[in-house]
C-alpha positions as CSV (number, residue, x, y, z in Angstrom):
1,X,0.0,0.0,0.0
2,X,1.6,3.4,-0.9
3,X,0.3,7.0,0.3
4,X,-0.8,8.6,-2.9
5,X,-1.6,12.4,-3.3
6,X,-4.1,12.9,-6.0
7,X,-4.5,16.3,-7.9
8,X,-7.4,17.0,-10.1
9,X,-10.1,19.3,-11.1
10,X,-12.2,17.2,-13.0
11,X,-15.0,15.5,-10.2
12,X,-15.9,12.8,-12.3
13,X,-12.3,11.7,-12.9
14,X,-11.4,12.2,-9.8
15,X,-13.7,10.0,-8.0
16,X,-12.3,7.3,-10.9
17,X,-9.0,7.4,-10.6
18,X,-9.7,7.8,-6.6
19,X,-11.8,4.1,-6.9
20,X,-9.0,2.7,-9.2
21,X,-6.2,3.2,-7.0
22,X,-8.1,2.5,-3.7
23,X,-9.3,-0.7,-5.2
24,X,-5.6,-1.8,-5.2
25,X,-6.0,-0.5,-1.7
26,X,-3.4,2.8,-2.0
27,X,-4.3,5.3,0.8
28,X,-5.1,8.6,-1.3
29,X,-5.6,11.8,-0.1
30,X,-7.8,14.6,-2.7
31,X,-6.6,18.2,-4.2
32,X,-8.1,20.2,-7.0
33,X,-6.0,23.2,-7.2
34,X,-2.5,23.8,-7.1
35,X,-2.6,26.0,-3.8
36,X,-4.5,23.0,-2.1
37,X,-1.7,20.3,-3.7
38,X,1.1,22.5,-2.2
39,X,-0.5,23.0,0.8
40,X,-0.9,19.6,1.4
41,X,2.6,18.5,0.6
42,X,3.7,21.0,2.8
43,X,2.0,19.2,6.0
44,X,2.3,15.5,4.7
45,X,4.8,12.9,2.9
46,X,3.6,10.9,-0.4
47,X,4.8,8.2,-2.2
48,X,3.5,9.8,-5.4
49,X,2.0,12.5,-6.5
50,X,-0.4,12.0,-9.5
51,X,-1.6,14.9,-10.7
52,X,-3.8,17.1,-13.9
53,X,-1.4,18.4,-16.2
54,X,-3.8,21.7,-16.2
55,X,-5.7,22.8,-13.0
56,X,-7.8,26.4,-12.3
57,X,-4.8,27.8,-10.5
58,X,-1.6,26.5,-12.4
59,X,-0.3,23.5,-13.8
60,X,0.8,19.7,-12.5
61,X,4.6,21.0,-13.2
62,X,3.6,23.3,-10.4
63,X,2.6,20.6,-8.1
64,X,5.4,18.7,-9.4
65,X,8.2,21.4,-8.1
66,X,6.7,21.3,-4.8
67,X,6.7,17.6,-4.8
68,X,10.2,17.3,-6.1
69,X,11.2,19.4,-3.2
70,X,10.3,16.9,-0.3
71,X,12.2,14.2,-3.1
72,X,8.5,12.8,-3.8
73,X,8.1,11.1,-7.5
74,X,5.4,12.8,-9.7
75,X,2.8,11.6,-12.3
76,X,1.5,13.9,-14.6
77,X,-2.0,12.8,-16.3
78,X,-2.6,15.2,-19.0
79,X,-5.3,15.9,-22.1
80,X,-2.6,18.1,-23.9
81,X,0.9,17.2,-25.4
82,X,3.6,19.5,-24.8
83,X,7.2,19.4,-25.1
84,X,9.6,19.6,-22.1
85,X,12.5,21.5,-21.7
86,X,15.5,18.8,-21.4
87,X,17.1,19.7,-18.5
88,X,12.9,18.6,-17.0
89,X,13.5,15.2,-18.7
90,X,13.2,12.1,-15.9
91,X,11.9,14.7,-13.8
92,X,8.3,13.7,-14.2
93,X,6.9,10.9,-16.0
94,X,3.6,11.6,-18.2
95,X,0.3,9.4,-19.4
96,X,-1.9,11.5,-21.7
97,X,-5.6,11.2,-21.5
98,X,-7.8,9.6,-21.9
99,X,-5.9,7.1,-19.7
100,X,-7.5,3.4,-19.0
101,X,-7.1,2.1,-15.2
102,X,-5.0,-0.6,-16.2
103,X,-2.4,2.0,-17.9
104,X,-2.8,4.1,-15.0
105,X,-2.5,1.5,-12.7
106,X,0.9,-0.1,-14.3
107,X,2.5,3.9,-14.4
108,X,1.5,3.9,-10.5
109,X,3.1,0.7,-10.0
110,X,6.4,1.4,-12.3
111,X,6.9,4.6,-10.3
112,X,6.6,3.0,-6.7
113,X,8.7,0.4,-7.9
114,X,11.4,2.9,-9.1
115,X,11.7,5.0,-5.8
116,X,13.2,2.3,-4.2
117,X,12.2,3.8,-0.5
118,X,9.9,2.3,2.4
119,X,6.0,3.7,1.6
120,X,5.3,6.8,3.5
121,X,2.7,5.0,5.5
122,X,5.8,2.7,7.3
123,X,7.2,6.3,8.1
C-alpha cells in the first residue's frame, strides 16, 4: 500500500482514478488546485504525487516542483501534449488522457517500484 496524493479538477475523474487506485488499496488523499496540492505536501509525505497536467490555478509542473522538493516522485496525467524542456526530462513521467485504469494502474506501479524507499505510510 503506498500513500498517494491525487490532484485533479475534474469531479468525475477524480472519483475514478480515486476508486482505481483504492481498489488496489493505496491510501489517497484529494486536491483540486494547485494552492491546495502545495498546501498539502507541505504538511504530509507521499509516495507519489499523480496529478492534472492543467488545473484552475496552475499546472501539474507546479505541483510537481513542490513535490520534487520533499524528493517525492510525480505523475502527470494530462489531455494536452507538450514538449519539455530537457534539462525537466526524468523529472516527471507523463500518461496523456484519456488514460485506461490498467495504464494508470501499471505507471503507478512502475513509479513505486522505481523510488526504491519504504511507503510513507511505514514512516
Amino acid at each position: 500500500m503506498a500513500r498517494i496524493l491525487l490532484v485533479e479538477d475534474d469531479a468525475n475523474l477524480l472519483l475514478l482514478m480515486e476508486h482505481v487506485l483504492r481498489s488496489e488499496d493505496h491510501a489517497v488523499d484529494l486536491a483540486i488546485t494547485v494552492q491546495e496540492a502545495q498546501a498539502r505536501l507541505a504538511q504530509s509525505r507521499y509516495d507519489l504525487v499523480l496529478t492534472d497536467g492543467k488545473l484552475p490555478d496552475g499546472t501539474g509542473m507546479q505541483v510537481g516542483d513542490a513535490a520534487s522538493t520533499g524528493g517525492m516522485k510525480t505523475l502527470i496525467v494530462t489531455g494536452f501534449a507538450f514538449q519539455l524542456p530537457s534539462e525537466e526530462l526524468g523529472r516527471f513521467e507523463y500518461l496523456l488522457k484519456p488514460v485506461r485504469p490498467s495504464e494508470l494502474l501499471r505507471a503507478v506501479e512502475r513509479m513505486l517500484a522505481s523510488c526504491g524507499s519504504p511507503p510513507a505510510t511505514a514512516r
